[in-house]
C-alpha positions, 0 to 999 in steps of 0.5 A: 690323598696328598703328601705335604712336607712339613718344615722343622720348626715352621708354623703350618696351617691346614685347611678345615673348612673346604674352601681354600684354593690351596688345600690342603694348605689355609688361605684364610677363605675361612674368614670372609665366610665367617662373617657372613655366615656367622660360623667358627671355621678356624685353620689346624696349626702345626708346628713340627718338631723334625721335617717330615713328610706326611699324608693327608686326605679328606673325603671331601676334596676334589 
């Protein structure tokens, strides 16, 4: 599990394809794979309304 602050305000986008070398954070590594593997992986924007600080985990980083 992770802990990320989120900043009031700021456009935040999360990783949702497993790629990213700054996870939990998109690089848009999405992109290239995209087009070469024709799939749809998209980041998760965030926009929050206070500065706060979250967890975040997924089973399958590293």
């Amino acid at each position: 599990m992770k802990k990320i602050k989120l900043h009031k305000g700021k456009k935040h986008s999360i990783c949702s394809c497993e790629m990213s070398k700054s996870l939990p954070f998109c690089d848009n590594t999405h992109r290239t794979y995209n087009e070469k593997n024709q799939t749809n992986y998209k980041s998760v924007k965030i926009i929050a309304q206070d500065t706060v600080i979250i967890d975040i985990n997924s089973s399958t980083w590293k």
